[in-house]
C-alpha positions as CSV (number, residue, x, y, z in Angstrom):
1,X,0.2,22.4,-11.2
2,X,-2.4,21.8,-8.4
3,X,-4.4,23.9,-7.1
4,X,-5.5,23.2,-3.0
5,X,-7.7,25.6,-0.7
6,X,-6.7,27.0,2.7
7,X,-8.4,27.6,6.0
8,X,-9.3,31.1,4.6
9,X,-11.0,29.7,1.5
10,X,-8.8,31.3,-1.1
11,X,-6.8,28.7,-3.7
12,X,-3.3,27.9,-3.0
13,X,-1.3,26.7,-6.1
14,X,1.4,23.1,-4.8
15,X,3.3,21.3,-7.6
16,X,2.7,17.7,-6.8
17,X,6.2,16.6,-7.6
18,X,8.0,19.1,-6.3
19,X,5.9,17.6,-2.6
20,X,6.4,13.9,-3.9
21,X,10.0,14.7,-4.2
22,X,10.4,16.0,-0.3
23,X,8.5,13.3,1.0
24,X,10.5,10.8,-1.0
25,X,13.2,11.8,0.9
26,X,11.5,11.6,3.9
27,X,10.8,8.3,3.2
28,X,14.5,7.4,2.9
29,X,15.2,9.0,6.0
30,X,12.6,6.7,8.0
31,X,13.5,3.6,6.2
32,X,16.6,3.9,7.3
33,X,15.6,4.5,11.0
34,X,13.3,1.5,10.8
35,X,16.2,-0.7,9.6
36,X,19.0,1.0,12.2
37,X,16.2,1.0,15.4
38,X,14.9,-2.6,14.4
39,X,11.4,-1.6,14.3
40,X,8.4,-3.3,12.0
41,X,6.3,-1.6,10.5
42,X,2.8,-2.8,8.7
43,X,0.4,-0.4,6.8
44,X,-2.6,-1.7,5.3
45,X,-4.6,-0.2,2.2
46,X,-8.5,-0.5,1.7
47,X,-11.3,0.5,-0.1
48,X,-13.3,0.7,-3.3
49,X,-11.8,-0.8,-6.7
50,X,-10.5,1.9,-8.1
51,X,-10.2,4.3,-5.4
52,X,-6.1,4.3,-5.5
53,X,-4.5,2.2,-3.3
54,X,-2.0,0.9,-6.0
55,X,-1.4,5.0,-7.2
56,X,-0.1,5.2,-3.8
57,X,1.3,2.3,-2.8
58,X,3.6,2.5,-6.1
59,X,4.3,5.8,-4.9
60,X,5.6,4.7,-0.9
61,X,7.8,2.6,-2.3
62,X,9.3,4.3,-5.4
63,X,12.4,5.4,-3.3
64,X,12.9,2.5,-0.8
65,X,14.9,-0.5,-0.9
66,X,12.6,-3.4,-1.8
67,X,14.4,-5.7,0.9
68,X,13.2,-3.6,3.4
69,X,9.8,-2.2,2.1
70,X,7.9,-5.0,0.8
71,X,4.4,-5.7,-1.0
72,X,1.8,-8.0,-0.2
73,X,-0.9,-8.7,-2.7
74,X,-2.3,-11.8,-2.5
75,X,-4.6,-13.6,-4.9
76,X,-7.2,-16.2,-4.1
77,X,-6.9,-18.5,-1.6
78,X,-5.8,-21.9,-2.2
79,X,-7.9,-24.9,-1.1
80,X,-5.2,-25.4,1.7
81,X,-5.5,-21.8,3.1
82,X,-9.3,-21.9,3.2
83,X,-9.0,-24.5,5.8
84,X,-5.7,-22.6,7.6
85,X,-6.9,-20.5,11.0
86,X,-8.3,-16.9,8.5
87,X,-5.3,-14.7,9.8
88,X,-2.8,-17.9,9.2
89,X,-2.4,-16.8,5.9
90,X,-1.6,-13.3,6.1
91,X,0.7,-13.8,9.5
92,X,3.6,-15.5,7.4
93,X,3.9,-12.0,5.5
94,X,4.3,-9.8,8.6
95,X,7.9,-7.9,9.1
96,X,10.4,-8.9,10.7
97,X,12.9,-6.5,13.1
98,X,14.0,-4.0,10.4
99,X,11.3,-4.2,7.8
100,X,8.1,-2.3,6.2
101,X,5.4,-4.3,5.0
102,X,2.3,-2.8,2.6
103,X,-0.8,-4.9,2.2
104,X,-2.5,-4.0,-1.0
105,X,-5.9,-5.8,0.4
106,X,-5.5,-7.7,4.0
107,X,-7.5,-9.7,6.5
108,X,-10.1,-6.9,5.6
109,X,-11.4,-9.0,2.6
110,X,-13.5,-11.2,4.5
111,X,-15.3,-8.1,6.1
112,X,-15.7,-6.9,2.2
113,X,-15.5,-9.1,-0.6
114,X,-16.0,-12.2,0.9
115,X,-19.0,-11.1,2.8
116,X,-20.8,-9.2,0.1
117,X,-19.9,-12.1,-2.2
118,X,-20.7,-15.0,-0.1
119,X,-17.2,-16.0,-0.3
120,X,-17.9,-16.9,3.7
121,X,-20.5,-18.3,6.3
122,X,-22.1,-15.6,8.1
123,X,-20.1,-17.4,11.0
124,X,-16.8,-17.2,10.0
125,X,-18.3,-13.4,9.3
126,X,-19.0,-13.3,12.7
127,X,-16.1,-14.8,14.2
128,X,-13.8,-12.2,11.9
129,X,-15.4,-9.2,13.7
130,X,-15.0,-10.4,17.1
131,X,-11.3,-11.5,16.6
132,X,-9.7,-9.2,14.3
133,X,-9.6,-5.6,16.7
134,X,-8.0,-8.7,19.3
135,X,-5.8,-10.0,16.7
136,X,-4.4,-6.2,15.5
137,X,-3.6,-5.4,19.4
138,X,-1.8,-8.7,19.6
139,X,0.2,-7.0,16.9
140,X,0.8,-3.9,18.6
141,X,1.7,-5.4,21.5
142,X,4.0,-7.7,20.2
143,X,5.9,-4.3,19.2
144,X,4.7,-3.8,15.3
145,X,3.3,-0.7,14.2
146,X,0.1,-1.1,12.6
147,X,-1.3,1.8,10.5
148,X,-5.0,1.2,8.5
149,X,-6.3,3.2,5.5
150,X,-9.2,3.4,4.0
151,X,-9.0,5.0,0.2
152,X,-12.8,6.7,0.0
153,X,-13.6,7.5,-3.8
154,X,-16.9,9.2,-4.6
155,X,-19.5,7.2,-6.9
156,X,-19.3,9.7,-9.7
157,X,-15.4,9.6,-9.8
158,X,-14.8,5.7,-9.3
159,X,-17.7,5.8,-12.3
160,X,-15.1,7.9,-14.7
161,X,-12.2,5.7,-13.4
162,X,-14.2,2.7,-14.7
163,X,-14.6,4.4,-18.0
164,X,-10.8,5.4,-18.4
165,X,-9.5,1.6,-17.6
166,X,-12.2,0.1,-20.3
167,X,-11.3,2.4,-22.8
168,X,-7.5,2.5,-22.0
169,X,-5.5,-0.9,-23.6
170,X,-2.8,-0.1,-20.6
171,X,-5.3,-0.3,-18.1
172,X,-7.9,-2.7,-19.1
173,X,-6.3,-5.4,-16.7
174,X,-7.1,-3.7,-14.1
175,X,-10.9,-3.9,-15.0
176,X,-12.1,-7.4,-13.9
177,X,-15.2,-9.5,-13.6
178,X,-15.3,-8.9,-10.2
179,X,-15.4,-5.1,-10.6
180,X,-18.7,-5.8,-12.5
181,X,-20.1,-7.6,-10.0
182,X,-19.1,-5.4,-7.0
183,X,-21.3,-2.5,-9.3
184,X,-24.6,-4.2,-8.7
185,X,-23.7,-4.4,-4.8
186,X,-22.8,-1.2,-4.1
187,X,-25.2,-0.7,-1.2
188,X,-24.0,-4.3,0.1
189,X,-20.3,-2.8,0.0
190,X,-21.3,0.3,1.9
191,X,-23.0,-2.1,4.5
192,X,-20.1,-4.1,5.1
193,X,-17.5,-1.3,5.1
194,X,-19.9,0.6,8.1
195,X,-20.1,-2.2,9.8
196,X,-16.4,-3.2,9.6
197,X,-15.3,0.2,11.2
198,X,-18.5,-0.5,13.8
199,X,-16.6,-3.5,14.8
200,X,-12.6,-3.1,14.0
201,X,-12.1,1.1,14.2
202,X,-10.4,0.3,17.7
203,X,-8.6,2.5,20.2
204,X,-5.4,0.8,19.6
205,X,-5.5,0.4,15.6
206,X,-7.8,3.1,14.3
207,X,-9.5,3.4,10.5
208,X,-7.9,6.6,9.2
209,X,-9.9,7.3,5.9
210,X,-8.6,9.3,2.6
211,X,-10.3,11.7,0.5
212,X,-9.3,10.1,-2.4
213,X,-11.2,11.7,-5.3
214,X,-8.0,13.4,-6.0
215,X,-5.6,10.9,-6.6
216,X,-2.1,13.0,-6.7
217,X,-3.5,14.4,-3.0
218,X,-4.7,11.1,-1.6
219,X,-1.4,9.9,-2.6
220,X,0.5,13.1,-0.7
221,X,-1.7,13.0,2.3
222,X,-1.7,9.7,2.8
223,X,2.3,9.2,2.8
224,X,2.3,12.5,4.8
225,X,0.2,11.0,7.7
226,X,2.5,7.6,7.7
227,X,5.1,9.3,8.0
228,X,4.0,11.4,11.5
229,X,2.9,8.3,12.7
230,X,5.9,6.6,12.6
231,X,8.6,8.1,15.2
232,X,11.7,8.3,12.8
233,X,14.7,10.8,13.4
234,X,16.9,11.7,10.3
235,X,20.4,9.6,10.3
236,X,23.4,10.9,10.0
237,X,24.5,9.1,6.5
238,X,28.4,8.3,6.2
239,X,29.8,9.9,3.0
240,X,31.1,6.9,0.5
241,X,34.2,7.3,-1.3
242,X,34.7,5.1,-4.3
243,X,37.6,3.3,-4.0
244,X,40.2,3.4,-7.2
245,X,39.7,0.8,-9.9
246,X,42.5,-1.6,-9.7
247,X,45.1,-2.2,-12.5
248,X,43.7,-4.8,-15.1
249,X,46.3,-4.3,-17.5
250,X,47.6,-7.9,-17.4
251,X,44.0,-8.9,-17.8
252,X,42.5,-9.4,-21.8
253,X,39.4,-9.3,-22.7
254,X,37.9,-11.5,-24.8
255,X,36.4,-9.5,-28.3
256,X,33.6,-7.8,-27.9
257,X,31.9,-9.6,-31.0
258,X,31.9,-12.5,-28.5
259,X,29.2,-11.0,-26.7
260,X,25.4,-10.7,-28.4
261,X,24.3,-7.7,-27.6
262,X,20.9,-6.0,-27.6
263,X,19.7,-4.2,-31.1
264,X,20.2,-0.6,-30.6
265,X,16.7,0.6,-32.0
266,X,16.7,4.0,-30.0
């Protein structure tokens, strides 16, 4: 049980998945209006490692149909993309009529990592700030929702989320060289994220930041405000009525001892 705090100041108790569950089946509801209404949606996820994009992403798409709702995490650039126009590589990923697409990272690397790492010139820095608000409204006015988030952990809980991953076997991977290095930059980082919403926190395709030192709230908020941003209206869902199996008595099966079947250890 979690415990919230009103506008009055006194403590309010919510069970998170009893509010997952409801806005699960939101969810459902507004996947199936995207698909019916043809519309294309794109939400991106940002911020610090270990601030809980993934939590929530896993979360968003628990209950929808992975043909409609897709991922997008990409790794490192090959040699080819690096000499592709910068948005070339993401572009190929964006929805078609119909579809939800989630980027776990986007575009926004070269205005974190890759500047703060000197993964890029300091021109190709600059020519990202000056084309990416223009590129995000040629998305929006090519008819594709674009919603941006920014997951904004505090330095004392991204320091005990460290600490859990390196001392937990099932979440080591998550813990990677890079994570180390980004440690000793963490005034570069802060740099590059104020001066990415200076530049990109536009009219048409704001930053909307989440208070994400509580991950089971970031996660609710944050698929709370998609949802009111995206103008859905619940279908009306035709009842299916499984049709009778048909008579297979003239068929034989071959013995079951034909078939190798899977040690029942449980």
């Amino acid at each position: 049980m979690e415990k919230s705090t009103s506008e009055n100041g006194k403590q309010k108790k919510f069970n998170y998945e009893k509010e997952l569950a409801k806005l699960h089946t939101e969810l459902v509801h507004m996947q199936e209006w995207v698909k019916n209404k043809g519309l294309k949606v794109v939400v991106l996820f940002e911020g610090r490692d270990a601030s809980g994009k993934g939590g929530t992403i896993k979360r968003f798409t628990e209950p929808l149909n992975p043909r409609i709702c897709k991922v997008v995490a990409l790794g490192v650039p090959t040699e080819r993309e690096k000499s592709q126009w910068y948005f070339q590589r993401y572009v190929q990923y964006l929805p078609a009529a119909g579809e939800i697409v989630l980027f776990d990272r986007s575009w926004y690397n070269r205005a974190g990592v890759e500047k703060v790492m000197g993964f890029c010139t300091n021109d190709e820095y600059d020519e990202f700030l000056r084309s990416c608000p223009e590129f995000e409204r040629m998305l929006v006015r090519s008819g594709i929702i674009v919603l941006k988030y920014w997951f904004s952990v505090s330095d004392e809980e991204q320091e005990r989320r460290f600490k859990n991953r390196i001392s937990n076997p099932l979440k080591r991977w998550k813990f990677s060289p890079m994570d180390l290095e980004s440690r000793s930059r963490w005034m570069e980082y802060s740099k590059a994220k104020d001066q990415m919403f200076a530049h990109t926190d536009t009219k048409q395709v704001p930053w909307f930041v989440v208070n994400s030192d509580n991950k089971k709230k970031a996660r609710l908020n944050c698929i709370s405000h998609v949802l009111s941003n995206i103008p859905y209206q619940k279908m009306n869902i035709k009842p299916i009525e499984l049709p009778p199996l048909p008579d297979n008595k003239a068929y034989v099966r071959p013995p079951m001892d034909y078939q190798t079947f899977v040690p029942e250890k449980f």
